[in-house]
C-alpha positions as CSV (number, residue, x, y, z in Angstrom):
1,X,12.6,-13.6,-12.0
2,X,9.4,-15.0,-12.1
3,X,6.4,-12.6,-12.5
4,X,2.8,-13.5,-11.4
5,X,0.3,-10.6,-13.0
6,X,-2.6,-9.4,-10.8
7,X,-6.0,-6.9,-11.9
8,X,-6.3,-4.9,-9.1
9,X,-10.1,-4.1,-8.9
10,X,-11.0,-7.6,-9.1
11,X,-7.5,-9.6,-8.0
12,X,-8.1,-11.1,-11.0
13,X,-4.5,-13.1,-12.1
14,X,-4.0,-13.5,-15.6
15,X,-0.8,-15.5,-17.0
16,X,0.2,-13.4,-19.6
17,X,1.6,-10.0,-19.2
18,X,-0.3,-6.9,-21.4
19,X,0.9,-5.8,-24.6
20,X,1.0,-1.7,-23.7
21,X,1.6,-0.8,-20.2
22,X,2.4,2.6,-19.1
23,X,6.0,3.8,-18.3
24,X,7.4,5.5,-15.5
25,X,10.3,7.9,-14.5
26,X,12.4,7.5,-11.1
27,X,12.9,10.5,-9.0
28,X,14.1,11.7,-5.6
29,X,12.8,14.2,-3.5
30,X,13.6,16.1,-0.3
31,X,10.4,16.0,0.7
32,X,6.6,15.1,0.6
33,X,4.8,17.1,-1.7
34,X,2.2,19.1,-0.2
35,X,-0.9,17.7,-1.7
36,X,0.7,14.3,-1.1
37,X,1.0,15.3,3.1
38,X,-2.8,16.6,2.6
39,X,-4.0,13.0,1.0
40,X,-2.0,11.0,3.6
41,X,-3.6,13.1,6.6
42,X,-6.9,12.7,5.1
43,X,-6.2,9.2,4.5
44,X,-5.1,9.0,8.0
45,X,-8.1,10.4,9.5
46,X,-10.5,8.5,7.1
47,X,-9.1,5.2,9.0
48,X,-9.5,6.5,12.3
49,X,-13.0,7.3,11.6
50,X,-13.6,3.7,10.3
51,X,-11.8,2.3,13.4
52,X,-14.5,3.8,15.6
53,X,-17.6,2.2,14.0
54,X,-16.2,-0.6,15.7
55,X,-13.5,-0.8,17.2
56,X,-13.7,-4.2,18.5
57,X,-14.3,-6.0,15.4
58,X,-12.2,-3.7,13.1
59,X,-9.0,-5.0,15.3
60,X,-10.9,-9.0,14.7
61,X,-10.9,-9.3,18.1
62,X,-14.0,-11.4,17.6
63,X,-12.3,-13.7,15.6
64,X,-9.6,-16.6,16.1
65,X,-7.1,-17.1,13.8
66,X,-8.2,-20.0,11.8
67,X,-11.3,-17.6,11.7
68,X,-9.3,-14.9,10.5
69,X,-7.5,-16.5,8.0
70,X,-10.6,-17.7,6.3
71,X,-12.4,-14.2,6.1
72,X,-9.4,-13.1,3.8
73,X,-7.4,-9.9,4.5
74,X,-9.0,-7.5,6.6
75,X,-9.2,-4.1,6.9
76,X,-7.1,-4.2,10.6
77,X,-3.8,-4.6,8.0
78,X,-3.6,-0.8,7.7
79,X,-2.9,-0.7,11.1
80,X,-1.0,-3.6,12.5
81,X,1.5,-2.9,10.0
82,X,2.5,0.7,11.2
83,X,4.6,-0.2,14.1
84,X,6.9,-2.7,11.9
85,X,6.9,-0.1,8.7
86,X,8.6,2.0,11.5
87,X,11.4,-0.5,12.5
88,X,12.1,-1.1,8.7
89,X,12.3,2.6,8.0
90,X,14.3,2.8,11.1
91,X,16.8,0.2,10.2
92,X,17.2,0.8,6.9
93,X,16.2,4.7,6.6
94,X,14.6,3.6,3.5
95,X,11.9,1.2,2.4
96,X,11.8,-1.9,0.2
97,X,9.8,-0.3,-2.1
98,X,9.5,3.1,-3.5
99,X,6.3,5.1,-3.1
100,X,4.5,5.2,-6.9
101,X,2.8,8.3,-8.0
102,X,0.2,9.7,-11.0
103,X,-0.7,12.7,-11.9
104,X,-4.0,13.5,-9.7
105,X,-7.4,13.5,-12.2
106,X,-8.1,17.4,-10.8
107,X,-5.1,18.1,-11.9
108,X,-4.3,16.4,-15.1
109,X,-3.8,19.8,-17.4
110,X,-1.7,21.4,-14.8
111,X,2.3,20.5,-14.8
112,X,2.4,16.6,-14.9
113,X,6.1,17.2,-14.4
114,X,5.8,19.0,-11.0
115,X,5.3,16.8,-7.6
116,X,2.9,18.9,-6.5
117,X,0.2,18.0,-8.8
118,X,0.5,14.4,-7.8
119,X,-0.9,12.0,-5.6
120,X,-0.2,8.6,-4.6
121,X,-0.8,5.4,-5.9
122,X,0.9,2.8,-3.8
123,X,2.7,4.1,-0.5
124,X,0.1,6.0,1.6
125,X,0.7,4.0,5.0
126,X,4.4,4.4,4.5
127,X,3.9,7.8,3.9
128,X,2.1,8.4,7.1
129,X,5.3,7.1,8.8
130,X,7.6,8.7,6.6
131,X,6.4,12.1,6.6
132,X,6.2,11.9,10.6
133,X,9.1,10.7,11.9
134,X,11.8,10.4,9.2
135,X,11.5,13.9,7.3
136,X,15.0,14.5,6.6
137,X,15.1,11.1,4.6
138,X,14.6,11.8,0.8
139,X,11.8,10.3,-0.7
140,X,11.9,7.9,-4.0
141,X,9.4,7.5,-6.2
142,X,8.5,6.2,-9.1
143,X,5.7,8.5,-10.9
144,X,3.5,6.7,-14.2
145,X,2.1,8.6,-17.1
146,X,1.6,8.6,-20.8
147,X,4.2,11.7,-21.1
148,X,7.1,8.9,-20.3
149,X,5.9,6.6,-22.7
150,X,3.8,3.3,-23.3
151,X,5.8,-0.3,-24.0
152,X,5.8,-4.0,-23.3
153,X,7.1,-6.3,-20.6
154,X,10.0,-4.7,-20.7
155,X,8.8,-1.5,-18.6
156,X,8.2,-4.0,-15.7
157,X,11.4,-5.2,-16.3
158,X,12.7,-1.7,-15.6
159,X,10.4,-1.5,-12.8
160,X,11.8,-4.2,-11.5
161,X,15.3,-3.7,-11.6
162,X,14.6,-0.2,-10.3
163,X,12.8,-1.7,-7.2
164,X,15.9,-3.7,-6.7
165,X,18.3,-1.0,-6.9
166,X,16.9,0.4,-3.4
167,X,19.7,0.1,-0.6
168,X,17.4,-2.2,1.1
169,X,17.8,-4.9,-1.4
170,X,22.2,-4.9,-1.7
171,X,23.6,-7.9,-1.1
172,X,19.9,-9.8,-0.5
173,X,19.6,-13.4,-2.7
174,X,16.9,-12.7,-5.0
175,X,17.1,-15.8,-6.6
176,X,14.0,-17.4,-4.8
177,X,11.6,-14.6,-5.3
178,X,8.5,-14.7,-7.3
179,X,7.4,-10.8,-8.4
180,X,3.5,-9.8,-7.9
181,X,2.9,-7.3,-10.3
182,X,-0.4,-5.5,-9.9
183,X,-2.3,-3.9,-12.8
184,X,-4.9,-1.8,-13.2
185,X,-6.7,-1.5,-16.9
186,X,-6.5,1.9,-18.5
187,X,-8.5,3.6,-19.0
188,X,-10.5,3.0,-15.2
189,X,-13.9,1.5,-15.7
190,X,-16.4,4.2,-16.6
191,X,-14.0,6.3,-18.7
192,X,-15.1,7.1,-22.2
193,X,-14.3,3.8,-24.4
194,X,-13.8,1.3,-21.3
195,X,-16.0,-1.3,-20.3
196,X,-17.1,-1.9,-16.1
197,X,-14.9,-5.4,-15.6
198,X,-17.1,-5.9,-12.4
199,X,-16.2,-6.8,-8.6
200,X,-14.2,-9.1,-6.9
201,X,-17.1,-11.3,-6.2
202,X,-18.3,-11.0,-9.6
203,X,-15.9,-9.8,-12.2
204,X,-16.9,-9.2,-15.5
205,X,-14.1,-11.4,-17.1
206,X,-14.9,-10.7,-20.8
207,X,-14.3,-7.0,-19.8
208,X,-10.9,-7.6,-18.2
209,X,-9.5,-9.7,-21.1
210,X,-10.6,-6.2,-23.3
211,X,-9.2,-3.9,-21.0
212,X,-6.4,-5.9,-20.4
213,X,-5.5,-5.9,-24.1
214,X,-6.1,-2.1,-24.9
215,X,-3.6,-0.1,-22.6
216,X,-2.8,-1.0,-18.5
217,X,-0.1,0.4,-15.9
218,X,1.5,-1.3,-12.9
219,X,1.1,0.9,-9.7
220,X,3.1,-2.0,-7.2
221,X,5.5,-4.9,-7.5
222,X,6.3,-6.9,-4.4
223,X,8.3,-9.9,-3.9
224,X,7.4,-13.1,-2.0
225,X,9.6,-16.1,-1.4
226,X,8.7,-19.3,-3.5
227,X,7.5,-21.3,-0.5
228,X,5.3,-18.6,0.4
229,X,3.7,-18.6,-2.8
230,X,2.2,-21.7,-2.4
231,X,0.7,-21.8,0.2
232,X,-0.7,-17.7,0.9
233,X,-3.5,-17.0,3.0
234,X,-4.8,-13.8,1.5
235,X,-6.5,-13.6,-2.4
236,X,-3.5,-10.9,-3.6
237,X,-0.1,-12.7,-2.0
238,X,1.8,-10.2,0.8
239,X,3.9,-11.9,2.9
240,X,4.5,-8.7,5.4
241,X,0.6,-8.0,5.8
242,X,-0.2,-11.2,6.9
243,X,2.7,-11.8,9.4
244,X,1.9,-8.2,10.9
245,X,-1.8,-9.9,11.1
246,X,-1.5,-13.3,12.5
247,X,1.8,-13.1,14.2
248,X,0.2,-11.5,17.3
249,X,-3.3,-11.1,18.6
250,X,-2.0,-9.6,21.5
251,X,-0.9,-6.9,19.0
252,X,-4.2,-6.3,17.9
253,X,-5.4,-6.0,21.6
254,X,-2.9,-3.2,22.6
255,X,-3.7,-1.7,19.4
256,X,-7.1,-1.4,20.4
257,X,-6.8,-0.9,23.9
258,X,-4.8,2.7,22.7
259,X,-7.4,3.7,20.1
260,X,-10.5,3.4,22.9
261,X,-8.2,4.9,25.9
262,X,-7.5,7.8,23.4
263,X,-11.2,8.1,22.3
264,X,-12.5,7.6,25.9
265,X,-10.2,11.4,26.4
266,X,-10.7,12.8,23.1
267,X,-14.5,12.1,22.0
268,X,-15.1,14.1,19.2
269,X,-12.0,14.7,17.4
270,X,-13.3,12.2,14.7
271,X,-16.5,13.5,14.6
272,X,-16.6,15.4,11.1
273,X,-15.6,13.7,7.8
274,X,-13.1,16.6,7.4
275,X,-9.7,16.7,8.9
276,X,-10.7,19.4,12.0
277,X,-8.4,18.4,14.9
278,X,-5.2,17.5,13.0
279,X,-3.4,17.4,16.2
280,X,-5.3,14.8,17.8
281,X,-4.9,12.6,14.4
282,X,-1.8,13.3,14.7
283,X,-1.2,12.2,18.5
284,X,-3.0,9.2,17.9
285,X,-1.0,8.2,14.9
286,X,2.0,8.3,16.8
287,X,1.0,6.3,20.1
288,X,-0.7,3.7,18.1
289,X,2.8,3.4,16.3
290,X,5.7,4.3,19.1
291,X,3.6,3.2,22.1
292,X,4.3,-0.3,21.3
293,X,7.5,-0.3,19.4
294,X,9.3,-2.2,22.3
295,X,6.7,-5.5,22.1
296,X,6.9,-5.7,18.2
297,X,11.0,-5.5,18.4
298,X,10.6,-8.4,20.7
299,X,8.2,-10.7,18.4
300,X,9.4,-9.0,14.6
301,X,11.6,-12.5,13.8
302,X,10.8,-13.1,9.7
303,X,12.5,-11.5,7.0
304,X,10.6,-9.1,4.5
């Protein structure tokens, strides 16, 4: 399969893969960790409080599409994707892609073998979804760290060919899929011995090609379709985000419309940076994603 290799601060793609990248053991789990629940309802909440800055131009409502599609990929992706991660998860009771895991930093001299001292990498929306509605499904995960070793191409390899042994992909033609594997340098910039490698707007490209040659680890892989990888809207490639996006503004308008009709009844539940009304992050979370179930089943017509 044909692998494209992405920096993830900076989107960066570089042609070659790195010499050392950091391996990763598969597991299965009956259920979310419970700092992993705490992170997603934080995570959660965070959004929510972002949403109501503006509402109205976080949902691009103030955009058309051939606006849109020039500004890049906005932020309104980590919610117009909810209501179709729930029909996959539905279908399928399982996703595409496992959720990825590290050790948290607080918690890096504590037992990197136990769930409970991790935190999630890749897989927080998912999560959000998982945790909520499917909780009897077990959860797979891939977690990366030192302790399981360091090697060469070959761990993406493995990567890969673990991604592909989900349920979701039996029987699927792979044969036309290009894989975007996402990087990140290792140590992170501002760690003893690394060097900043900038912004997307201005990466420092002298710093990648050193970081990128010391040590890295791949938190994501995703596949897109050949066709679609030459002609993808977005800087990283993501074939489900951007059909979520731009199949439907009238999506994005019920999406909104539910997040100010909840505010209008709830004003002050978002108030604090905290998470201090869990149930009313919780209620929202759920209308914004079962309230309009019924209009995505009736427009959700690609294949992921």
């Amino acid at each position: 399969m044909k692998k494209i290799y992405i920096e993830d601060e900076t989107e960066i793609k570089f042609d070659r893969c790195p010499s050392k990248i950091i391996d990763f053991k598969p597991y299965t789990l009956d259920t979310i960790p419970g700092k992993m629940r705490v992170d997603t309802l934080k995570s959660t909440h965070k959004c929510f409080r972002l949403i109501q800055e503006n509402p109205y131009k976080f949902f691009c409502l103030h955009q058309s599409i051939e606006e849109l599609i020039q500004s890049g990929r906005p932020k309104a992706t980590k919610i117009t994707k909810l209501p179709y991660l729930y029909l996959e998860f539905e279908k399928n009771k399982a996703w595409s892609y496992p959720y990825a895991s590290m050790t948290a930093n607080d918690r890096k001299w504590a037992d990197r073998e136990d769930p409970e001292n991790w935190e999630f990498v890749v897989g927080g929306g998912r999560s959000a979804i998982h945790s909520r509605f499917f909780p009897e499904v077990p959860w797979e995960m891939a977690h990366f760290g030192v302790e399981h070793g360091v090697g060469g191409e070959e761990v993406i390899d493995k990567y890969i060919e673990y991604i592909l042994s989900q349920p979701c992909w039996e029987g699927k033609d792979t044969s036309n899929l290009v894989a975007e594997v996402t990087l990140f340098g290792w140590p992170y910039a501002g760690a003893p011995g690394s060097k900043s490698w900038g912004t997307r707007k201005n990466p420092n490209k002298e710093a990648l090609e050193y970081n990128w040659d010391r040590i890295c680890w791949c938190p994501e892989v995703r596949f897109n379709k050949q066709e679609y990888m030459e002609d993808f809207v977005f800087e990283r490639p993501d074939s489900f985000l951007e059909a979520s996006l731009y199949k439907s503004q009238d999506l994005r308008k019920k999406l909104y419309e539910t997040f100010v009709d909840f505010m209008a009844n709830n004003g002050g539940v978002l108030d604090h940076e905290e998470v201090v009304h869990e149930e009313a992050v919780d209620e929202l979370f759920r209308r914004i994603v079962l309230d309009h179930l019924d209009y995505v089943r009736s427009i959700y017509d690609w294949e992921f």
